[in-house]
N, C-alpha and C positions, 0 to 999 in steps of 0.2 A: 309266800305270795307277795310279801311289801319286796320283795326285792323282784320280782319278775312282772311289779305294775300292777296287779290285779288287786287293788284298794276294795274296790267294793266286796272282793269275795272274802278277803281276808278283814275288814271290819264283819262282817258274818259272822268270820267263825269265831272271831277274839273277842265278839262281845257274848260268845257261849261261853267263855273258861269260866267256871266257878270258883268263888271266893277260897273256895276252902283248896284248891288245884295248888302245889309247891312254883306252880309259874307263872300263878294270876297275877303279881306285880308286873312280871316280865311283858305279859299279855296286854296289860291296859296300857303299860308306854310303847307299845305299838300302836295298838287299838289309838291313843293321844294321836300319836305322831301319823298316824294313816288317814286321820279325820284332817288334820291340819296339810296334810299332804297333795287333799283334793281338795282345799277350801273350809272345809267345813269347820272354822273355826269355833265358833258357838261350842260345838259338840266337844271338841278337843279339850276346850276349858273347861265343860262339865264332869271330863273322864279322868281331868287332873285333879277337880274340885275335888268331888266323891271317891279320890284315892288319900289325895294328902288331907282331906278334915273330917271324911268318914270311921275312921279307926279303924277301918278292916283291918290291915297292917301294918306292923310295924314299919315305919321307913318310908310312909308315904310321900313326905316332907319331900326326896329325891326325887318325887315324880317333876315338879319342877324343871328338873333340869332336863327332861326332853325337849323343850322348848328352847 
């Protein structure tokens, strides 16, 4: 959906992956980059925060670089 424009439907569905999903990293630096896409900065930085200092996962630190 990020690649065919439809931002709002795909922050929808990417803020459903669950923690525990093998693609939720993958999910939330979309989910980042989808928010920041339409503006929605704020949001963006909160989906980076709660990736890299929440401990969910390993490797959050990377979230970073979608920006």
């Amino acid at each position: 959906m990020l690649r065919s424009g439809k931002y709002q439907e795909a922050i929808a569905l990417l803020a459903k992956v669950p923690a525990s999903d093998s693609d939720w990293m993958h999910a939330q630096k979309d989910l980042a980059r989808a928010y920041a896409t339409i503006g929605k900065y704020d949001e963006a930085e909160n989906v980076a925060r709660r990736v890299s200092t929440g401990g969910a996962k390993p490797g959050g630190g990377a979230m970073w670089n979608t920006f």
